[in-house]
N, C-alpha and C positions, 0 to 999 in steps of 0.2 A: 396116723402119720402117713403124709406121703410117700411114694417112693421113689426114693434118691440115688442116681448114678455117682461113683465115687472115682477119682482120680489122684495119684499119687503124683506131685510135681517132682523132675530131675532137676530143676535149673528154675532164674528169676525168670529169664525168657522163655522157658516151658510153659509158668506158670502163670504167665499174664497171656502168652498165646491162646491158652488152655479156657479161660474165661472169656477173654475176648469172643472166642470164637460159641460161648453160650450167652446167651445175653442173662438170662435169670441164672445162673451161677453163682457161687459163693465162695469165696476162700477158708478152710479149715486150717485153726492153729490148735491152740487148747480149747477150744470148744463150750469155754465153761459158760458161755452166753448162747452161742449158737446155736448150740444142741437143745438148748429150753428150749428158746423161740419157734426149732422148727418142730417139737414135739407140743407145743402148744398151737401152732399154724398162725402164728403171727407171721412170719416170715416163709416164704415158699422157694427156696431154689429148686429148682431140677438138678442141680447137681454140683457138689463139695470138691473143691480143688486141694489136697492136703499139701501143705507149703511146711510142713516140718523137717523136711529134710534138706533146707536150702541153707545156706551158710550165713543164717541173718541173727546168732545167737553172739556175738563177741560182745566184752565189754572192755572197752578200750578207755585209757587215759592218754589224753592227748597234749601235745608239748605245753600249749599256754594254760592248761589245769583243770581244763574242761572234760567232757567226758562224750564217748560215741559209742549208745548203748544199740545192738542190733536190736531189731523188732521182735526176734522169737528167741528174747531173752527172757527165761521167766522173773518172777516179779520178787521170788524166794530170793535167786542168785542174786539181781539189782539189791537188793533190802540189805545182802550181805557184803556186798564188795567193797574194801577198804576206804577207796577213791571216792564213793558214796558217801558211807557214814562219816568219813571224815570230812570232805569239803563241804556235804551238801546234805547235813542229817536231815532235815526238813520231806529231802525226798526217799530216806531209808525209813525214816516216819509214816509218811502218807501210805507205803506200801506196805508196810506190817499193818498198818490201820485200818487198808484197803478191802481185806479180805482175811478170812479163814487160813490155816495154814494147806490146808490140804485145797483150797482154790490157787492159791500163790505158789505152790509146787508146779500145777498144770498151765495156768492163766499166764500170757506172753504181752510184751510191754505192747504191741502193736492191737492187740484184740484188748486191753484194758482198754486204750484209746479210745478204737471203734468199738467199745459195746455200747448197748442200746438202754433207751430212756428206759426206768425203773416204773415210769407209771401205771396205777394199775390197768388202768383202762386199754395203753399202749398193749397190754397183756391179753386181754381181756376182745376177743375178735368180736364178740356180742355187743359190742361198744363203739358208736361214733369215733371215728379217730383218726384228725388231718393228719396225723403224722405216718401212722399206717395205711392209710386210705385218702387221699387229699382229697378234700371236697366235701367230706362227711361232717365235721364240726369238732369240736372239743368238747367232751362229754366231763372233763375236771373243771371246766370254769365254771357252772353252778354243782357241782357234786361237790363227793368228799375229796378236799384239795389239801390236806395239813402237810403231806410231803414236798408239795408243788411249792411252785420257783416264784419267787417275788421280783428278779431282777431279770432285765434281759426278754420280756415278755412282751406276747402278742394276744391281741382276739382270736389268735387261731390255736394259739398252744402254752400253755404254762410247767410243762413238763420239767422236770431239774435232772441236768447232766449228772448220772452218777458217780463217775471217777474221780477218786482222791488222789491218783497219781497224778489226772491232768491238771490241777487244783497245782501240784506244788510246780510244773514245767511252765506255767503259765507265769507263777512267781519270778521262777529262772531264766527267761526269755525264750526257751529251746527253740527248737527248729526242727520241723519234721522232715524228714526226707524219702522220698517216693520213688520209684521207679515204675514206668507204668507205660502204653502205647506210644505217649509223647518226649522216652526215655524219663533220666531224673529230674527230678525236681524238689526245688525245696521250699517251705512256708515257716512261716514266724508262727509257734503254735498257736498266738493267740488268734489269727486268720485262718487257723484248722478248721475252729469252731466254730460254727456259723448259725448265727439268730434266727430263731424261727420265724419272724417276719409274717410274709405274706404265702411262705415255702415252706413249712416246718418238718416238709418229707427230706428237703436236703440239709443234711449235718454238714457236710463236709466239700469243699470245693474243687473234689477229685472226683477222676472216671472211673466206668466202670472196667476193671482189670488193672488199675494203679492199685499198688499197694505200697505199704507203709516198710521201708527198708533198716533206717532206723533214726533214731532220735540223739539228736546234738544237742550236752547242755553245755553254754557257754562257760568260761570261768567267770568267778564272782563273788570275791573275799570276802565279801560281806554275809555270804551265804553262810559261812561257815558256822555264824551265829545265826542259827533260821532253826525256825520249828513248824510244827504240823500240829494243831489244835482240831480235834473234832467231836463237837457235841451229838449224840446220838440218845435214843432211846434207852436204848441196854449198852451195857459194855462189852458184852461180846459180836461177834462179826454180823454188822447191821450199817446202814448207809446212816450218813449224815445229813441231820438236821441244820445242822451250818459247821461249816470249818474255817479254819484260817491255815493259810501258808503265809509266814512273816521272818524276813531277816532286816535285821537293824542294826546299823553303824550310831553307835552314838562316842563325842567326843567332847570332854570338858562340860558336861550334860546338855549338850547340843547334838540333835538327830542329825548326823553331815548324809544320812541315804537308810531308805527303807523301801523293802517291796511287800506289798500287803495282794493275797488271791485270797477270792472267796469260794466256799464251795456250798452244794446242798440247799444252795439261795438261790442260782441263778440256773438259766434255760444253757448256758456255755459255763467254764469255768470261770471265773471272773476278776478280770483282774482290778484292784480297788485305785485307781489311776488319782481318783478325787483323796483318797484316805492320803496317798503315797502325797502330794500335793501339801496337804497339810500339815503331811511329820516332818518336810526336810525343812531344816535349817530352826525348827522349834525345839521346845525346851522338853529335856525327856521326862516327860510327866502326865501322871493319870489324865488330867484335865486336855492336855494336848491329844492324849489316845481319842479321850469321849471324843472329844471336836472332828477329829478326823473320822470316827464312824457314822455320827451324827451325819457329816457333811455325805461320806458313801451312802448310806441308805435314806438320803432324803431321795434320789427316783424310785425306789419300791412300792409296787402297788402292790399290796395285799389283796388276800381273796377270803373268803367266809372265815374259811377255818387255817388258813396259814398266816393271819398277822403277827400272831407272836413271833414267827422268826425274825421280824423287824429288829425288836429286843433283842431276841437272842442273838443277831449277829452282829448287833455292837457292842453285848457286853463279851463275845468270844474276841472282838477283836482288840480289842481292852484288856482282855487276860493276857492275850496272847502276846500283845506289847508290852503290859508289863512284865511278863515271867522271861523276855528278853532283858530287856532293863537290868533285871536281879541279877542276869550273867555276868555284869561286868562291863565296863566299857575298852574301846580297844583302845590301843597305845597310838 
């Protein structure tokens, strides 16, 4: 392992000064991705800016029913706050689902965000990899791909976003908010996350020393009936093979709004825009669910060994509508 100068942030403004002024820096929260990265030398800072003692842990319920969670709130507290599980289970879901209990004690809702792609190659410094090294190639598009992303994909990288918390924000429109050399700023989460393209070193459409201050999720009644579906391997703490983030309004057995995200498929979180397209205003029924996943994953290109998740993530998305269905419709 290299060796790393550390630095303890006072202030937001200390703490983007602090980086700004190293350019290979890094910001330290909970660590619980960092710390591999940089004992494995995939990632190289010269030196850790620790941002835990900055006052970005609140979680606030805000007058129209929304919620304004600080960035280095961990993911335990979010999982249990009342204002969560009750307006917005879908996202008290994703984050018990997300992780281990002893990762979600440490792991802060802004480093779930930014942590980095799962794949192994990404891991793996002995291995071509646009995303660690631009220029080098992508060493998963003929290897072993079964975890890799069928949606959202380039020639240059098929890697799958690992976060189930971004999966369910993405659902709920949130909104990131930043503070960084160019003061704040804020993004519609689903422009957080940015396509591999012809770029797939850049994730995110921020600088270097902006950080993530904290995350707005809008109100959205419809949420309240929302869940978090995710197919995995094992059942205990492992990523997903595909998940769904889905809440559904249905009235007089007519869908009047649903939001459907995908996860464990796609190179970003995904929001199913084509599925959503086809549940509103149709009849709440199996045949209506197939239709709208069919219609989302007809752009998936498959790779050797990941075409099954085609399958798998329309019949997740099909459970997932209908084990809302069985909730009841609302008044």
């Amino acid at each position: 392992m290299r060796p790393v100068s550390y630095a303890r942030a006072t202030s937001v403004a200390d703490a983007i000064a602090t980086l700004r002024s190293r350019p290979d820096a890094a910001y330290l929260a909970g660590g619980t991705t960092e710390i591999d990265l940089l004992r494995l030398d995939v990632v190289r800072p010269d030196a850790l800016v620790d941002i835990n003692a900055l006052p970005l842990s609140r979680i606030e319920d805000l007058p129209d029913g929304g919620l304004r969670i600080g960035a280095l709130a961990k993911m335990s507290d979010v999982a249990e706050t009342p204002g969560v599980v009750e307006r917005f289970p879908m996202l008290a879901q994703a984050l018990l689902l997300g992780a281990s209990a002893q990762l979600r004690n440490m792991a802060t809702i802004g480093g779930n965000l930014l942590q980095r792609v799962r794949c192994s190659y990404f891991r793996d410094v002995a291995s071509p990899c646009n995303k660690r090294e631009p220029g080098t190639g992508c060493s998963a598009l003929e290897g072993v791909n079964r975890g890799h992303a069928i949606l959202g994909t380039s020639e240059h990288c098929i890697a799958t976003h690992p976060s189930d918390l971004a999966v369910a924000l993405v659902a709920l429109d949130a909104i990131v908010h930043t503070e960084g050399p160019q003061g704040r700023r804020a993004f519609p989460i689903d422009e957080f996350f940015l396509l591999p393209g012809d770029t797939p070193h850049l994730e995110h459409p921020t600088e270097h020393g902006e950080l993530i201050a904290a995350v707005e999720v809008p109100a959205a009644p419809l949420a309240r009936r929302s869940l978090y579906l995710k197919v995995r391997d094992r059942e205990s703490y492992e990523f997903a093979l595909a998940s769904v983030a889905a809440a559904m309004e249905v009235e007089g057995g007519v869908i009047r709004a649903a939001r459907v995200a995908l996860g464990g498929v796609a190179t970003k979180p995904w929001r199913a825009r084509r599925a959503e397209q086809v549940l509103a205003g149709a009849p709440a029924q199996r045949d209506t669910y197939a239709r709208a996943a069919r219609e989302e994953l007809e752009r998936a290109t498959p790779r050797q060994f990941n075409a099954f998740k085609v399958e798998l993530a329309q019949r997740a998305i099909v459970r997932a509508l209908e084990s809302l269905a069985e909730t009841g419709e609302h008044a």
